[in-house]
C-alpha positions as CSV (number, residue, x, y, z in Angstrom):
1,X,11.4,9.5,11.1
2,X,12.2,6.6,8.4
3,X,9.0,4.5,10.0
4,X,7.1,7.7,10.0
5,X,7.7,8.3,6.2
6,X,7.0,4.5,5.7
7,X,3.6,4.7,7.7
8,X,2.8,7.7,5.4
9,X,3.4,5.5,2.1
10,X,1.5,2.4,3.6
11,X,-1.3,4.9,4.1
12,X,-1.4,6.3,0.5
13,X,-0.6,2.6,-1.0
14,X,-4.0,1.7,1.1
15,X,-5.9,4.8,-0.4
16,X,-5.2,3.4,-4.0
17,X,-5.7,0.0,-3.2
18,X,-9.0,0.6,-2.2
19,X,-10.0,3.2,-4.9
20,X,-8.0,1.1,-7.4
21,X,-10.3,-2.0,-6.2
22,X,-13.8,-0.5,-6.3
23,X,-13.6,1.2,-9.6
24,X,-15.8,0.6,-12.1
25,X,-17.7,-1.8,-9.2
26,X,-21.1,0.6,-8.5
27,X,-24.0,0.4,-10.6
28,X,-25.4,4.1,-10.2
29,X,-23.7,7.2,-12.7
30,X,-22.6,9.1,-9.9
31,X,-20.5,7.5,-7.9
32,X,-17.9,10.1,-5.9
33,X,-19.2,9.1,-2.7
34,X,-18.7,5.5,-3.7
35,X,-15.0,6.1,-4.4
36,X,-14.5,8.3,-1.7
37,X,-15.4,5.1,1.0
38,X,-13.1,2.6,-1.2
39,X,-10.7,4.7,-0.2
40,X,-11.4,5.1,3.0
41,X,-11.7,2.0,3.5
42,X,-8.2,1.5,1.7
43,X,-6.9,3.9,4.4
44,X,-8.7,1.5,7.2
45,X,-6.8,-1.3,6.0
46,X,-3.6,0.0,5.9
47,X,-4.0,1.3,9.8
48,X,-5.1,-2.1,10.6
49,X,-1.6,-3.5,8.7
50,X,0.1,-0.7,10.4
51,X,-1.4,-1.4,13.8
52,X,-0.8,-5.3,13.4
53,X,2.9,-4.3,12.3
54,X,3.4,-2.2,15.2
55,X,2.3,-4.7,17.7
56,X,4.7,-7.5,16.6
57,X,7.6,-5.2,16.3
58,X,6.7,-4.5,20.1
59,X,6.7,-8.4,20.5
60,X,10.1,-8.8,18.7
61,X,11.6,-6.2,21.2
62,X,10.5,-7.5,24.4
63,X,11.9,-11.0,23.3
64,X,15.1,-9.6,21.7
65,X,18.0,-9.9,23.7
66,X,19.9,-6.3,21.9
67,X,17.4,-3.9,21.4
68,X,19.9,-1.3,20.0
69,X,21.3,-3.4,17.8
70,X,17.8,-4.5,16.5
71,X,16.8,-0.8,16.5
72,X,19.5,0.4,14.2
73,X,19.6,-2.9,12.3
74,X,15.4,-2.1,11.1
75,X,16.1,1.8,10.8
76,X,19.0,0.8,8.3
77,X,16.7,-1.8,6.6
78,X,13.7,0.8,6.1
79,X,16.1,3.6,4.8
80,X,17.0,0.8,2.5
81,X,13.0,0.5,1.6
82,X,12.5,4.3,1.1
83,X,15.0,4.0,-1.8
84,X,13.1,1.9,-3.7
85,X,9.5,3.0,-2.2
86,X,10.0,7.0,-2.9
87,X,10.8,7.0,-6.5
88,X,7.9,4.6,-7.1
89,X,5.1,6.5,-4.9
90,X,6.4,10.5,-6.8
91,X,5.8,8.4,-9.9
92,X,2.7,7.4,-8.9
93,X,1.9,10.6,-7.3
94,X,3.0,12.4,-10.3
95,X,0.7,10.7,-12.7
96,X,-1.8,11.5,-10.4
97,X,-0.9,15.1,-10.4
98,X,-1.5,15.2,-14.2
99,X,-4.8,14.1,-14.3
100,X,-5.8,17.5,-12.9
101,X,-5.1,19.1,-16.0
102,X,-8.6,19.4,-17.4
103,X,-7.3,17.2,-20.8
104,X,-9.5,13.8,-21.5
105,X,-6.7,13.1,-24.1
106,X,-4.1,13.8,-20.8
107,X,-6.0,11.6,-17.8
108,X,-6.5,8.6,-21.0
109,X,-2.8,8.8,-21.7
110,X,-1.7,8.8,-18.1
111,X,-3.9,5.6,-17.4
112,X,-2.6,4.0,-20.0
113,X,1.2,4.4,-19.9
114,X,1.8,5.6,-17.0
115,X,-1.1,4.1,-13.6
116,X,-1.3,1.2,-15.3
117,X,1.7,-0.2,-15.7
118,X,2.7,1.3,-12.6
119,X,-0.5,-1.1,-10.9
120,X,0.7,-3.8,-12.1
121,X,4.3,-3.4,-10.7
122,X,3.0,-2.5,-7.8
123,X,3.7,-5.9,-6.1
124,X,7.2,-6.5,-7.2
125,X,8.1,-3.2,-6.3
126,X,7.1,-4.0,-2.5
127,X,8.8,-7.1,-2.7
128,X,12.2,-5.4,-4.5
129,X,11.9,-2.8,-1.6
130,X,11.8,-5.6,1.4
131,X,14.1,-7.4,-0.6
132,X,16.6,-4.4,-1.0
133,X,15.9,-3.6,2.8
134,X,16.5,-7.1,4.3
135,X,19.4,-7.8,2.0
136,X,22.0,-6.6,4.5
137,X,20.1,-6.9,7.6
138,X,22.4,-8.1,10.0
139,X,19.5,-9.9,12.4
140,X,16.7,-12.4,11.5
141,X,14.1,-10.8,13.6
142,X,14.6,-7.9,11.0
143,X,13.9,-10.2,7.8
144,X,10.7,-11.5,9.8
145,X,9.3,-8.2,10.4
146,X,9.7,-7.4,6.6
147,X,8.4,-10.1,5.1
148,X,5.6,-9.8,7.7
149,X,4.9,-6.3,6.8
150,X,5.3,-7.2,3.2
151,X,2.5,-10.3,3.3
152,X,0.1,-7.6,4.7
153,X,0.5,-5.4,2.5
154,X,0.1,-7.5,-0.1
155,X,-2.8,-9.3,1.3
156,X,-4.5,-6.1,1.6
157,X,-5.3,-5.7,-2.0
158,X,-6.4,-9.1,-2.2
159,X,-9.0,-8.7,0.7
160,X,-10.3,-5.0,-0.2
161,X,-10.9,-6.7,-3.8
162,X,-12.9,-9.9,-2.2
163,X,-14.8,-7.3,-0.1
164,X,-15.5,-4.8,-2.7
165,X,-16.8,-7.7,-4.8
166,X,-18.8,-8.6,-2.5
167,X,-20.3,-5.3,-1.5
168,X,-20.7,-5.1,-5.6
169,X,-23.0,-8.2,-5.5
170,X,-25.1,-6.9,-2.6
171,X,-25.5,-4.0,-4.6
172,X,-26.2,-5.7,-7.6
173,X,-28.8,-7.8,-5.7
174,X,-30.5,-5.0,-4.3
175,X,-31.4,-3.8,-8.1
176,X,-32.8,-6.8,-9.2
């Protein structure tokens, strides 16, 4: 249930990584359908971290000699995560919650104080989490697969943003 629960977060941390990295990137006025790809695409790229994830913890286990040990070792590790990945993500999700409340004054206030600064701790708050879920991991195999899982994530912002400038340029381009 843990990796469940952490699937569910990477999924929503890939749906505001990619809204987060097309805003105010489209030239036209109307631009929901715009945002509505960048986060689908966010989405994409957080299966495809997922997927690549999955597949080397599938690796680890065919080479590990204790499977059990290494099961309960990464399900200890990951409950370890959701303590520091749940507060952040109902913060987040909170904030977000707010800006349904039909109140300019409101959605500029929550941007400001609150989505912000909560962007821009976005990475250290991944790496606190692996950090706090590794710290007592009893097997190395466990560290790898969280740092592994922690470079992707973290990547993943960096190549929606390179992509979404890109698709910006074309756009751009087309205009002119």
């Amino acid at each position: 249930m843990t990796l469940v629960i952490l699937f569910l977060l990477a999924s929503l941390d890939g749906a505001l990584c990619g809204c987060r990295t097309c805003m105010g990137r489209h030239p036209y006025i109307f631009k929901g359908k715009y945002y509505a790809l960048g986060v689908l695409r966010g989405v994409i790229a957080a299966q495809i971290a997922s997927w690549l994830s999955f597949f080397v913890l599938l690796a680890v286990f065919v080479v590990t000699p204790n499977r059990n040990l290494l099961r309960t070792d990464l399900e200890a590790a990951a409950g370890r995560m959701l303590l520091i990945f749940l507060p952040y993500s109902a913060l987040v999700l909170l904030n977000l919650a707010l800006r349904f409340i039909p109140s300019i004054d409101l959605r500029s206030a929550t941007s400001v104080f609150f989505l912000g600064p909560l962007t821009a701790l976005r990475p250290f708050v991944m790496v606190a989490g692996v950090a706090f879920g590794a710290w007592r991991a009893q097997l190395r195999p466990t560290v790898f697969l969280g740092l592994f899982v922690l470079l992707l994530m973290l990547s993943m912002e960096i190549a929606l943003n390179f992509y979404n400038g890109r698709l910006q340029q074309s756009q751009i381009n087309s205009l002119i």
